[in-house]
Structures are given as C-alpha cells and as structure tokens.
MARVEXPA-345647 format. One record per residue (C-alpha): residue in three letters; residue number from 1; x, y, z. Coordinates in Angstrom, 1 decimal. Example, Ala and Ser with C-alpha at 12.3 -4.5 7.8 and 13.67 -1.06 7.14 Angstrom:
residues 2
R residuo num     xx     yy     zz
R     ALA   1   12.3   -4.5    7.8
R     SER   2   13.7   -1.1    7.1
end
This chain:
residues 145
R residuo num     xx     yy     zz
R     UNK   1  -15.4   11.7   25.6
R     UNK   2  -18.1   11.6   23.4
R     UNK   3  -18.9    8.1   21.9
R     UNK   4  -17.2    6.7   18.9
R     UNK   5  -19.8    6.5   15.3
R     UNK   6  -19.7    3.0   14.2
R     UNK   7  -18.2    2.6   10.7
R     UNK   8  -19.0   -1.0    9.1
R     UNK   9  -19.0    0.2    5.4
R     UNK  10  -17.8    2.9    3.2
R     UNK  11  -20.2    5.6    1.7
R     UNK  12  -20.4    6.3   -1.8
R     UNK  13  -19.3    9.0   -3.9
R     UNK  14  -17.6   12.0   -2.4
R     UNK  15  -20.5   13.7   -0.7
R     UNK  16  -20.6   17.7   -0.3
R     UNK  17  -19.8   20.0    2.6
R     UNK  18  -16.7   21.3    4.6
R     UNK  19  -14.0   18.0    4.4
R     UNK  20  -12.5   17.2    7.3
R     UNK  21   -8.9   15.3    6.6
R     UNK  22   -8.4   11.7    8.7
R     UNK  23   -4.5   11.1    8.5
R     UNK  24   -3.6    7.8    7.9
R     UNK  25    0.1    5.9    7.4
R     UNK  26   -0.2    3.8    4.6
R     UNK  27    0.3    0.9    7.3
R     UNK  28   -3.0    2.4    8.9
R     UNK  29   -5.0    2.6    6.1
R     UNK  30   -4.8   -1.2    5.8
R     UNK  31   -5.8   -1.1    9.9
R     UNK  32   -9.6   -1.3    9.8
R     UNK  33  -10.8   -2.1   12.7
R     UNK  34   -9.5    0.3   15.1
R     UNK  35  -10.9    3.7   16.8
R     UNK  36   -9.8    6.8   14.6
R     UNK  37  -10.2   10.4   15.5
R     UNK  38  -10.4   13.4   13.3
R     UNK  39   -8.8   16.2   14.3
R     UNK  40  -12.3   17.8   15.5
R     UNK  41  -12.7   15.0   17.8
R     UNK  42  -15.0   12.8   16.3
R     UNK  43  -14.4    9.5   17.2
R     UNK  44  -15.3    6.3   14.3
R     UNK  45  -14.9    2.6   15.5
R     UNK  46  -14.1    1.6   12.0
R     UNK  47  -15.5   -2.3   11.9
R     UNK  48  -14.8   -2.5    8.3
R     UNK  49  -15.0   -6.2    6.4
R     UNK  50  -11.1   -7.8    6.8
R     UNK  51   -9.0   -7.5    3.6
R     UNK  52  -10.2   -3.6    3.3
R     UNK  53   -8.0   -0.9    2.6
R     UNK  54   -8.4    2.5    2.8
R     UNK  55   -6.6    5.1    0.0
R     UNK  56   -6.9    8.8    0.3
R     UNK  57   -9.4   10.2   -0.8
R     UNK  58  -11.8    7.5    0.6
R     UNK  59  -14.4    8.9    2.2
R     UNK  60  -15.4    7.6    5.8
R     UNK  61  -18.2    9.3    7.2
R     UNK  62  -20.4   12.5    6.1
R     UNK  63  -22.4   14.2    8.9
R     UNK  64  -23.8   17.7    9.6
R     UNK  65  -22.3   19.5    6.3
R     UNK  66  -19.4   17.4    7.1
R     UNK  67  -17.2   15.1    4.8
R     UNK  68  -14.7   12.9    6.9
R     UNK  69  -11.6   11.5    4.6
R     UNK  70   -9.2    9.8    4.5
R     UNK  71   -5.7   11.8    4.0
R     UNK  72   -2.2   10.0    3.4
R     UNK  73    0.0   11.4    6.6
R     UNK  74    3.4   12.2    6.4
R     UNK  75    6.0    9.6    6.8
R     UNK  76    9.2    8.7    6.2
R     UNK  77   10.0    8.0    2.2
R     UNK  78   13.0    7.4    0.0
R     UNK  79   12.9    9.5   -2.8
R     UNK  80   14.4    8.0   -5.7
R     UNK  81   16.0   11.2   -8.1
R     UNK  82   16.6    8.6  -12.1
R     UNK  83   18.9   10.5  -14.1
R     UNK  84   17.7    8.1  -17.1
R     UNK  85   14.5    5.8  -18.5
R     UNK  86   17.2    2.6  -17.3
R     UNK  87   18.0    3.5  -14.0
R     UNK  88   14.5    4.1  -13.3
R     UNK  89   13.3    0.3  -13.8
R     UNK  90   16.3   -0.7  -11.9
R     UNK  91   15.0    1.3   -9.0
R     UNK  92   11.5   -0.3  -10.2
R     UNK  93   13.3   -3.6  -10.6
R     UNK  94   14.8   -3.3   -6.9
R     UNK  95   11.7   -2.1   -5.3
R     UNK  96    9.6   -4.9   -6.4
R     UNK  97   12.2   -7.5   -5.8
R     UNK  98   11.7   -6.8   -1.8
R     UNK  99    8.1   -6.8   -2.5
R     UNK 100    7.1   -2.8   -1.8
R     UNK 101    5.3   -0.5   -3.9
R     UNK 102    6.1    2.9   -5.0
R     UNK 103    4.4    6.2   -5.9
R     UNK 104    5.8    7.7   -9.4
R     UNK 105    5.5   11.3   -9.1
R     UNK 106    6.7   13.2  -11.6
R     UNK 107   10.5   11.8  -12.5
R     UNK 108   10.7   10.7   -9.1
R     UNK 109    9.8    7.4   -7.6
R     UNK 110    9.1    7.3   -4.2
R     UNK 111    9.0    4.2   -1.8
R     UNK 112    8.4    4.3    2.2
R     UNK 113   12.0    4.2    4.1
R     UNK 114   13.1    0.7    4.6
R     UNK 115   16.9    0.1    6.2
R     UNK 116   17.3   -2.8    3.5
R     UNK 117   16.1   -0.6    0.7
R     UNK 118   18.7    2.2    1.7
R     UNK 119   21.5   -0.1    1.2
R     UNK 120   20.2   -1.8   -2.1
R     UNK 121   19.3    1.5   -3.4
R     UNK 122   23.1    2.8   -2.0
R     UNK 123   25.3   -0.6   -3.1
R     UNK 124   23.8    0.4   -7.0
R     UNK 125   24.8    4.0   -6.7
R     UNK 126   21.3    5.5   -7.6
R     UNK 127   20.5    9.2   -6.2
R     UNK 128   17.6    9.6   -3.3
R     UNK 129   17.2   11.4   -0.6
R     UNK 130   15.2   10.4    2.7
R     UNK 131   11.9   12.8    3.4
R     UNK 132    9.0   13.4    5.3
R     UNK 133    6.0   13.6    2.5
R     UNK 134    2.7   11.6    2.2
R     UNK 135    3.3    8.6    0.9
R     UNK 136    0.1    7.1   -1.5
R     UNK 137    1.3    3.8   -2.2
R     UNK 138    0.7    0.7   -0.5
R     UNK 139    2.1   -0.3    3.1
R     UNK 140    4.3   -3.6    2.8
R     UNK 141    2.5   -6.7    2.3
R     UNK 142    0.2   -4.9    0.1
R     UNK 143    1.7   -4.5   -2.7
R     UNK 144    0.5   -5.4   -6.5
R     UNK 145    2.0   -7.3   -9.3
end
C-alpha cells in the first residue's frame, strides 16, 4: 500500500483538472487528523490544526491534473416537509433547542437523524420523512448560533 501524502494545511482556491470526490459524514469532516482514502486509492494523513472543519467543497489535495475534495456522503437525515412559514420556525425552534443544525433546501429543512429529534419532531405532529441524502450541515457539537 502505497504511502499516505501528508496534509497539514488546506490549498487555496479550487484548482483545475479531473476532481476526484473524498466522502465525508458531516461527523468526519470535523475528524482531522485521521488517514482518508479517495476512491482511486490515494491515501492523505490529514494532520490539520485542531478546531478545523472540513465542508464540501473544500479542496484537500491537487496532484497530477488531479483535484481531491471533499464531498458530503450520504447519511441518515430527517426531512422536515412545513406546510406553513410557522411550523417551519417551530421545526427551527426545536432543532436548535437540542443544539443541531439544519440544511434549508428548498421548503424543506433537513437535520441528521437523531432518536430524540424523531420523537420531538413526532409529539408536535410536524411531517418528515427519514432518508438517505448528503447532509451539508454541521455534525452535533458544531453547530452555530
């Protein structure tokens, strides 16, 4: 196994050439110091500075025509349906309240699948569904005011 290319910071700009999609969890795009491989088998030892996090898009690595970035994976979601302006700060109001972020996409918010935020989400009668999508938010413990 060929050795891993060390990572200690993050290029700049978004670079040219064939891109080459690293998918992360939003929990693993807070993990920075940890061996990652891309799906053509390049290894990196990211050794990036503690408190970094990683959102898609990022780019990681270019080499040989190639642009390594980072790509949100597919993970389990809630995805809250509003029917109105109010319920949607509720759903806002609730998320928050157990201190997770969501990803407004359209008229639907979307938050990762927690157990506790199924039954708030369920004891206040709004509409969601639970899906496999990408998830571009930020893991819990990350989130912003």
């Amino acid at each position: 196994m060929p050795d891993a290319i060390l990572i200690q910071e993050l290029p700049s700009g978004a670079g040219e050439g064939e891109v080459v999609q690293l998918p992360m969890s939003a929990h693993d795009r807070r993990r920075v110091r940890r061996i990652v491989e891309a799906p053509d088998g390049t290894r990196f030892a990211l050794a990036l500075a503690t408190g970094t996090v990683l959102v898609p898009g990022q780019v990681i690595h270019r080499s040989g025509g190639r642009v390594y970035v980072v790509a949100a994976a597919l993970e389990d979601v809630i995805v809250a349906h509003p029917g109105s302006l109010e319920e949607a700060t509720r759903i806002g109001h609730i998320i928050g309240n157990l201190h997770r972020d969501l990803d407004a996409a359209g008229d639907l918010v979307i938050a990762l699948a927690d157990g506790a935020l199924v039954e708030r989400l369920r004891r206040v009668g709004v509409s969601f569904t639970i899906e496999r999508r990408a998830f571009h938010g930020r893991a819990p413990g990350e989130h912003a005011h």
